[in-house]
TORKOL-4160 file (C-alpha; in steps of 0.2 Angstrom, whole numbers, padded with zeros to 4 digits, m for minus):
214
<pt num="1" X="1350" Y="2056" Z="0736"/>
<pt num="2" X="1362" Y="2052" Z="0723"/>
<pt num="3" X="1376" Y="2050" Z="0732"/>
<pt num="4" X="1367" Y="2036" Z="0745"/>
<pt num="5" X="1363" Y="2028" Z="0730"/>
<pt num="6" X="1380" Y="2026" Z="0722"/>
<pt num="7" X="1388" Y="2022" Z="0740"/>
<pt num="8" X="1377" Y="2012" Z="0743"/>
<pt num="9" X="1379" Y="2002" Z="0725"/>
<pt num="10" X="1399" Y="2001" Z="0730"/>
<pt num="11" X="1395" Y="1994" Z="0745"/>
<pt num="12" X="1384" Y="1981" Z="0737"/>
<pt num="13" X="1398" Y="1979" Z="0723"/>
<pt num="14" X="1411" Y="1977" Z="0737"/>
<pt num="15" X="1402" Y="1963" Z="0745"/>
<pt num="16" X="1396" Y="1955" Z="0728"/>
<pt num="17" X="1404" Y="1936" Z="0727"/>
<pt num="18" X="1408" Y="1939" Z="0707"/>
<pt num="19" X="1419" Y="1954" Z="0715"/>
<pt num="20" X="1437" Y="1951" Z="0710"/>
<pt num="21" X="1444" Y="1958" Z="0730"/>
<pt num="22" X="1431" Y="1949" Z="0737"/>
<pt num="23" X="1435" Y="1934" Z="0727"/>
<pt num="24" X="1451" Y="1935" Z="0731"/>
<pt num="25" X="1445" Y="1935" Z="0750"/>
<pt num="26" X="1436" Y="1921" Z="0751"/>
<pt num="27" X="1451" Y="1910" Z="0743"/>
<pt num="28" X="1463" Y="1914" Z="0756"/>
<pt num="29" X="1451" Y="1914" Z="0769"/>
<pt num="30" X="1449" Y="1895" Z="0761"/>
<pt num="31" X="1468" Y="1891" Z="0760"/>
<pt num="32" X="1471" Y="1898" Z="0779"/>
<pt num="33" X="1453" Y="1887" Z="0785"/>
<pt num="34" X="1462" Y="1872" Z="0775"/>
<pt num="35" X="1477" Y="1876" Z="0784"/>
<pt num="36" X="1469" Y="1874" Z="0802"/>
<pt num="37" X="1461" Y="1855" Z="0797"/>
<pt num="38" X="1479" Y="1852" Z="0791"/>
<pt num="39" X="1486" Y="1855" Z="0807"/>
<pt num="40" X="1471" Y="1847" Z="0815"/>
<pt num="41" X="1474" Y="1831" Z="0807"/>
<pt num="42" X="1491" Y="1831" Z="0808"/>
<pt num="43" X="1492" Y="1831" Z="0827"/>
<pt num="44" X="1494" Y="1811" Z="0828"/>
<pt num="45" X="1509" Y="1812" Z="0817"/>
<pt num="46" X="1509" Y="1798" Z="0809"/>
<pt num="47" X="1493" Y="1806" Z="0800"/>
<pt num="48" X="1503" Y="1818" Z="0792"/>
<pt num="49" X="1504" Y="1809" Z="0777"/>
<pt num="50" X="1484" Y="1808" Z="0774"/>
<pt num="51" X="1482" Y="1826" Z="0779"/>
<pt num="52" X="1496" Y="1832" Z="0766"/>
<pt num="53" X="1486" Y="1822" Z="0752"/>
<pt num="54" X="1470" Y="1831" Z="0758"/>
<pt num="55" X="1479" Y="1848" Z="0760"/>
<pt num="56" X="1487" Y="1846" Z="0742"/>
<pt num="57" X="1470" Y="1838" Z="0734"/>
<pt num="58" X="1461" Y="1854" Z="0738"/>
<pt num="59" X="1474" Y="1866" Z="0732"/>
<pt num="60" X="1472" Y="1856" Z="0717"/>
<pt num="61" X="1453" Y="1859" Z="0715"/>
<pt num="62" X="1455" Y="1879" Z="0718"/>
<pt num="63" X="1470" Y="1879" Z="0706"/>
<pt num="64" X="1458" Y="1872" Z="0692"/>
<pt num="65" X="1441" Y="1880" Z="0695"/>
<pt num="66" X="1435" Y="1862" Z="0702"/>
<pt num="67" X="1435" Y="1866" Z="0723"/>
<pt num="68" X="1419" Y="1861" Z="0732"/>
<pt num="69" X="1413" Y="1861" Z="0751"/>
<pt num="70" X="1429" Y="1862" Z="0760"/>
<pt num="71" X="1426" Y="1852" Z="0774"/>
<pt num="72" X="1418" Y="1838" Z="0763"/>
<pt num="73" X="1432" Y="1840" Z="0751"/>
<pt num="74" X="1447" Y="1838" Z="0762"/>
<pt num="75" X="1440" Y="1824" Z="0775"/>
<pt num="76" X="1432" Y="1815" Z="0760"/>
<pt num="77" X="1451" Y="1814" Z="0754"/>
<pt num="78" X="1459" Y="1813" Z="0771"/>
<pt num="79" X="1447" Y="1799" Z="0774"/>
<pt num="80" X="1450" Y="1788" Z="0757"/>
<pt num="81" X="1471" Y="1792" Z="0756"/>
<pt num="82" X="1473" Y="1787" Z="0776"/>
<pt num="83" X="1478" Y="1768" Z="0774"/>
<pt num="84" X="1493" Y="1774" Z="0762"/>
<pt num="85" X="1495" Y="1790" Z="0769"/>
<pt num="86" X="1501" Y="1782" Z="0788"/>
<pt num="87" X="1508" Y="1769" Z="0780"/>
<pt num="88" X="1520" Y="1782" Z="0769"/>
<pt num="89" X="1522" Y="1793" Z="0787"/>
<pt num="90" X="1527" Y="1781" Z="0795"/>
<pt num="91" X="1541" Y="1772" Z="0784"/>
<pt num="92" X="1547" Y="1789" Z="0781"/>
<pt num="93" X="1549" Y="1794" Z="0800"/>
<pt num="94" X="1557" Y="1776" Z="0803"/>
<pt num="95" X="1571" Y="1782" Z="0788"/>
<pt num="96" X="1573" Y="1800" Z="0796"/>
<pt num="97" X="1574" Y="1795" Z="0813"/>
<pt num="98" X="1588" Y="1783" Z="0808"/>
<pt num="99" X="1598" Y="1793" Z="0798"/>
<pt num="100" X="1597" Y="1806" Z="0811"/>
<pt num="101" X="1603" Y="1796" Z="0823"/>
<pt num="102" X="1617" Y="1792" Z="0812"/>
<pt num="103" X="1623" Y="1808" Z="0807"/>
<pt num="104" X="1622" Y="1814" Z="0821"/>
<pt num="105" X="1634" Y="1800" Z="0830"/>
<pt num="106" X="1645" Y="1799" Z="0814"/>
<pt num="107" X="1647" Y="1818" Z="0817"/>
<pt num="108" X="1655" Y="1817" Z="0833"/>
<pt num="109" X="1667" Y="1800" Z="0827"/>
<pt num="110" X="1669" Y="1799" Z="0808"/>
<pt num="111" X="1665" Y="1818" Z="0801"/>
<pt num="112" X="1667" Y="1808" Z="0785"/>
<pt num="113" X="1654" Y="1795" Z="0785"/>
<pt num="114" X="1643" Y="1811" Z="0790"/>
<pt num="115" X="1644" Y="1818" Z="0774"/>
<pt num="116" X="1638" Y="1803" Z="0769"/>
<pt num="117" X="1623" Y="1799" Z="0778"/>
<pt num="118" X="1619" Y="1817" Z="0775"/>
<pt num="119" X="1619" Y="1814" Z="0756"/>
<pt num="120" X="1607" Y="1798" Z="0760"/>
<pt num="121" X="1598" Y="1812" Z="0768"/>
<pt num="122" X="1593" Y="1821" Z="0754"/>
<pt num="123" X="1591" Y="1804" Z="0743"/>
<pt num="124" X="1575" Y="1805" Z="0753"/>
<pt num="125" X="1570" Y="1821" Z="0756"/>
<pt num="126" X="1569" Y="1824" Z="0737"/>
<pt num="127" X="1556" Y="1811" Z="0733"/>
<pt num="128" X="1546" Y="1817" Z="0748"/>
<pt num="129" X="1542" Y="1834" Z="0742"/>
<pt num="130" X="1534" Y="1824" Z="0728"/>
<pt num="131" X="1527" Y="1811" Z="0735"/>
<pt num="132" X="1510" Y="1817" Z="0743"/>
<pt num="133" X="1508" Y="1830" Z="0729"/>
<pt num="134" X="1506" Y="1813" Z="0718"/>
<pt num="135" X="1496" Y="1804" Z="0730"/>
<pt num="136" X="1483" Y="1817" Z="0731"/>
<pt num="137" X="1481" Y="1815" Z="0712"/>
<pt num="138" X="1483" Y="1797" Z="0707"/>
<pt num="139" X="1478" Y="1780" Z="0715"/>
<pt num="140" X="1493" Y="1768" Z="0712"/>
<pt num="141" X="1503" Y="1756" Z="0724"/>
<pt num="142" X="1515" Y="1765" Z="0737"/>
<pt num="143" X="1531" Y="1757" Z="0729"/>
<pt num="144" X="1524" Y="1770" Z="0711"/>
<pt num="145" X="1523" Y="1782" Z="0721"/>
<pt num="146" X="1540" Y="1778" Z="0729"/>
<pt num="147" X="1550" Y="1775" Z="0714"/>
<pt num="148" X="1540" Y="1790" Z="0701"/>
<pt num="149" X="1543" Y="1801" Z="0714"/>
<pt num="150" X="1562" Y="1796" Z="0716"/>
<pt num="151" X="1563" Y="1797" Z="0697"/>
<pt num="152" X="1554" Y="1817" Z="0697"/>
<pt num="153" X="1566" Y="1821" Z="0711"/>
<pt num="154" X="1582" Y="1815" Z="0701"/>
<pt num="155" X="1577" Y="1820" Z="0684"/>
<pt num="156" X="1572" Y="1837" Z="0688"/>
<pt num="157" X="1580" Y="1844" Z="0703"/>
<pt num="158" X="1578" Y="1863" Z="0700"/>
<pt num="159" X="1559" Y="1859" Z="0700"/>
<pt num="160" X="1561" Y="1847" Z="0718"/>
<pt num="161" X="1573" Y="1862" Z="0724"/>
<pt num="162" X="1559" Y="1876" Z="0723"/>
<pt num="163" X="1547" Y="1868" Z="0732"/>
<pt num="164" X="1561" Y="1863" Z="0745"/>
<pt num="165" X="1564" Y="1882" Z="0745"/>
<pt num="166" X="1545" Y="1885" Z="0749"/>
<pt num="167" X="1545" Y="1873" Z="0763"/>
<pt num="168" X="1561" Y="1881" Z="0769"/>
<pt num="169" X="1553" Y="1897" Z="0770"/>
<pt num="170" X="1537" Y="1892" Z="0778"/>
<pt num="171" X="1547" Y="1884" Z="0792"/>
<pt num="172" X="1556" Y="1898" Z="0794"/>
<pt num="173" X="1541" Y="1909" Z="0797"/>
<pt num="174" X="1533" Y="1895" Z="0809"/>
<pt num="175" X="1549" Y="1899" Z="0817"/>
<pt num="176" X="1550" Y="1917" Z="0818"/>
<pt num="177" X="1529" Y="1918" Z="0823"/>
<pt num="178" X="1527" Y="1899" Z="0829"/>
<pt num="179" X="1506" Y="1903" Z="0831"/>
<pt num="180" X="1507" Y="1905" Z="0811"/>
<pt num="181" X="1508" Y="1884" Z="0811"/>
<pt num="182" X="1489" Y="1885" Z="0815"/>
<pt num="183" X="1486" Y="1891" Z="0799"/>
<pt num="184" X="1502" Y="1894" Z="0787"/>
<pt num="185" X="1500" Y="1876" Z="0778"/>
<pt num="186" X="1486" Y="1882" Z="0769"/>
<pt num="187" X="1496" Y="1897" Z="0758"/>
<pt num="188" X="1513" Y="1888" Z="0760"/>
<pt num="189" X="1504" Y="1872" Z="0751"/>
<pt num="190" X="1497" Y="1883" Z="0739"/>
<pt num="191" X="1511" Y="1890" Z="0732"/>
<pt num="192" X="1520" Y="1872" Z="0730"/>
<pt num="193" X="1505" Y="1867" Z="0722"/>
<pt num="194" X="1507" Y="1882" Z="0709"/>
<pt num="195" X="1523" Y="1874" Z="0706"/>
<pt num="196" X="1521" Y="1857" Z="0704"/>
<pt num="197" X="1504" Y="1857" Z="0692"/>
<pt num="198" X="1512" Y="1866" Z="0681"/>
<pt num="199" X="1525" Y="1854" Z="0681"/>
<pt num="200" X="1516" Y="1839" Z="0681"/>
<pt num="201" X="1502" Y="1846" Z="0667"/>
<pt num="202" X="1521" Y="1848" Z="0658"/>
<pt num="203" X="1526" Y="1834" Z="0659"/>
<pt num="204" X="1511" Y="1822" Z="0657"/>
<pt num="205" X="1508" Y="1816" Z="0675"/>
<pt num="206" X="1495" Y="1827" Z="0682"/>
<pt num="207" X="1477" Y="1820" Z="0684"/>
<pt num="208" X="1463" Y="1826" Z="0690"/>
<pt num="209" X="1461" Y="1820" Z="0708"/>
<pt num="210" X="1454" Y="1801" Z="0709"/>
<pt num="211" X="1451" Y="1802" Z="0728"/>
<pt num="212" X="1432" Y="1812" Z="0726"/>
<pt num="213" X="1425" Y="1801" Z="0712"/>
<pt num="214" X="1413" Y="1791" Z="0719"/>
């Protein structure tokens, strides 16, 4: 009798919400849910931008002890960022597309004028890996964003380079199990933003999200 009683307490322990595992759980089941509306909302492309800001808004939250409803949480964010978000998306898929096309016809012609575009390349891609992390937090114009996240990039780059090793990594997995895009964002957007609050709290930039006050 005992003995159903105590195994029957550790199954009621096990399940408890206040359990640590269970806890635990619950978050990654959260981040990997987050993930699928990520991938969701980023199928029109140019809504990339928006669902970034959402994805990076709600890792946010869980990071400080501050997440709410998922669903209302991330759309509400999705919702308010998606003038600027498309807006940003799409100039930066006009500056990508061109200085692909250019690196990839100066490779073939002038090897050295590839190196070149290549360097531009990453003049880009630096700010980028801020840029939505900062929009999900602040509400400014798109040319703040543009230049604090140049400046971020520039001035700190071993911070910019971690978080282009995270991205690195979860392409690489999307690319050794490509079904892991349906969720992956999720995890991979959590351990940037691990990254970049700590950062930012540093550093006197990070805010608590603007985008869910009423």
């Amino acid at each position: 009798m005992n003995e159903k009683r105590g195994y029957l307490v550790g199954i009621q322990t096990l399940f408890d919400p206040d359990n640590v595992v269970w806890s635990f759980l619950l978050k990654v089941y959260s981040l990997l849910l987050a993930g699928l509306l990520w991938f969701l909302c980023s199928l029109p492309i140019i809504t990339l931008g928006p669902a970034t800001i959402a994805l990076y808004s709600y890792c946010f939250a869980v990071l400080d002890d501050r997440e709410s409803y998922l669903f209302k949480s991330f759309f509400s964010t999705y919702a308010k960022s998606l003038k600027q978000g498309i807006a940003v998306t799409i100039l930066l898929l006009l500056i990508g597309a061109f200085l692909f096309i250019d690196a990839w016809f100066f490779l073939n012609t002038m090897p050295m004028l590839f190196f070149v575009v290549a360097g531009l390349g990453i003049l880009v891609l630096f700010p980028a890996l801020h840029l939505f992390a900062l929009m999900s937090m602040q509400k400014s114009s798109i040319k703040d964003f543009l230049k604090l996240a140049l400046y971020l990039s520039i001035k700190h780059p071993a911070v910019t380079i971690t978080v282009l090793l995270v991205v690195t990594v979860w392409f690489l997995s999307m690319y050794a199990l490509p079904a892991s895009l349906l969720f992956s964002a999720g995890p991979a957007c959590m351990l940037a933003a691990m990254f970049l609050r700590s950062f930012y709290k540093h550093i006197g930039v990070y805010t608590i999200n603007n985008y869910n006050k009423e």
